[in-house]
C-alpha positions in Angstrom: -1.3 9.1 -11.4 -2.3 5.7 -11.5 -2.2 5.4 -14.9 1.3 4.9 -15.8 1.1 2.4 -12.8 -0.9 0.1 -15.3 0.5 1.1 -18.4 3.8 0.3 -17.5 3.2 -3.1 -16.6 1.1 -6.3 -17.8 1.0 -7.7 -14.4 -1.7 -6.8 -12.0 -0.3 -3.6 -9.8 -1.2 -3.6 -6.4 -1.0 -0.5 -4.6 -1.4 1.0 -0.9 -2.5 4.0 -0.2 -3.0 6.2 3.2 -6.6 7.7 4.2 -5.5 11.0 2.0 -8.9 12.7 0.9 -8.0 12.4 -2.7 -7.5 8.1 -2.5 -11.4 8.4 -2.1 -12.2 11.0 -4.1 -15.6 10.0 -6.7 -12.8 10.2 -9.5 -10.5 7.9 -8.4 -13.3 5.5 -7.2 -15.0 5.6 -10.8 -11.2 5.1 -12.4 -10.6 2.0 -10.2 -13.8 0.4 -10.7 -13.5 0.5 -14.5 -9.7 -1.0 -13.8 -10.3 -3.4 -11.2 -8.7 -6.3 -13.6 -5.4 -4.2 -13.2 -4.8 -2.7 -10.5 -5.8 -3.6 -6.9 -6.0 -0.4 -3.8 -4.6 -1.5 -0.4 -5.5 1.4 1.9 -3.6 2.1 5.1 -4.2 2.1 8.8 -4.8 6.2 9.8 -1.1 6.4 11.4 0.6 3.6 10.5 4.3 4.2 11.1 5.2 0.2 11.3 4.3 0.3 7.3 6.8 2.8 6.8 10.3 2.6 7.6 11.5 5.7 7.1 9.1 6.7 10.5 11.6 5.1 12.3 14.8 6.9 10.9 12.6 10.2 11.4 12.3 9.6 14.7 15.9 8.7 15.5 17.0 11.5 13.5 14.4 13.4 15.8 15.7 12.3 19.4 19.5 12.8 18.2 18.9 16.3 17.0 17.4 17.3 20.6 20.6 16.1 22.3 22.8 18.2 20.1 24.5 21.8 21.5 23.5 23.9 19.1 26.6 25.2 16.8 27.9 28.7 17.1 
């Protein structure tokens, strides 16, 4: 996965992740460690909805659905 996120590019990519087992599995820390000059792991907050926007517009979507009649 990560990869083609420093193939692609001859920047430094920087990259955030959420708490997901995998981010932290001894693979992906062993890959990182040998790339460290590339690419650069940002790891997120447990629940951080205020990171993702989309939280918001699931939520809305959320509340509007509840005040809807259901169709017959």
């Amino acid at each position: 996965m990560f990869c083609r996120l420093v193939k692609d590019t001859d920047k430094k990519a920087l990259l955030a992740l959420d708490k997901l087992r995998v981010h932290h599995s001894k693979k992906t820390i062993a890959w990182i460690a040998r790339h460290k000059s590339e690419i650069e792991l940002f790891y997120l907050s447990t629940y951080a909805p205020e990171y993702n926007p989309s939280e918001c517009l699931n939520s809305d979507i959320k509340r509007g659905i509840g005040n809807r009649a259901m169709p017959h």
